[in-house]
N, C-alpha and C positions, 0 to 999 in steps of 0.2 A: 244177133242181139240176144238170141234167146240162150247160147250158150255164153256171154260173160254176164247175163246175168243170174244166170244157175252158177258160174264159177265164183260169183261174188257172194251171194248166199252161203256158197260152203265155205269159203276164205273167212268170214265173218263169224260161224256157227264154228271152226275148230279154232277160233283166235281164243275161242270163250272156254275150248273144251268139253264143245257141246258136238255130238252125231250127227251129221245133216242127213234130215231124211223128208221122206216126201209123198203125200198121199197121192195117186194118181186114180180116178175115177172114167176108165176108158168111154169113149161116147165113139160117134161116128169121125167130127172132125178132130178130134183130137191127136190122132196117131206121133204125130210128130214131133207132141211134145214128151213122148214116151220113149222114142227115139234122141230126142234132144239128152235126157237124162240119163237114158242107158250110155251113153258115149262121153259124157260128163263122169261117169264113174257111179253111176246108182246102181244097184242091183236089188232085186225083188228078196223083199226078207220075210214076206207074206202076203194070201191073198186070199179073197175069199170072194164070191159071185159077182161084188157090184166095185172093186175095188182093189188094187196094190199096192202095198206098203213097201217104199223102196228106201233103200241105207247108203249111203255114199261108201264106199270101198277103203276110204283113205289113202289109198293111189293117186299122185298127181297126175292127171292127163295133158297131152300137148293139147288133144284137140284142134279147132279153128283159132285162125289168128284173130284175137279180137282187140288187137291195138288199136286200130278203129272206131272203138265204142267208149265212149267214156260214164263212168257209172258218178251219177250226181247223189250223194245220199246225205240228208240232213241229219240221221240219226247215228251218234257218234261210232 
């Protein structure tokens, strides 16, 4: 779930012409979803003690199949 809805964020942020990017603030459970994004196509474009700023690559990834999840968005 958590990669078609990191793939729908970025689908959405380059329709507009906008960078997808993504604060990520490491903790102990978190790991995964750092993982989840690096494999989505993030890459760290900065970082500093408490925190990563990651930029989407612009690469379409195959990734997981996420045929399966259907994304419901009210917001046009």
């Amino acid at each position: 779930v958590g990669a078609a809805l990191i793939q729908h964020v970025v689908d959405r942020a380059r329709a507009r012409g906008q960078q997808p990017c993504a604060e990520f603030v490491p903790t102990e459970v978190n790991r995964v979803m750092l993982v989840t994004l690096r494999f989505g196509g993030f890459e760290v474009a900065s970082t500093d003690p408490e925190r990563l700023l990651l930029r989407h690559n612009g690469i379409a990834h195959g990734g997981p199949n996420t045929d399966h999840v259907r994304i419901v968005s009210a917001v046009p």
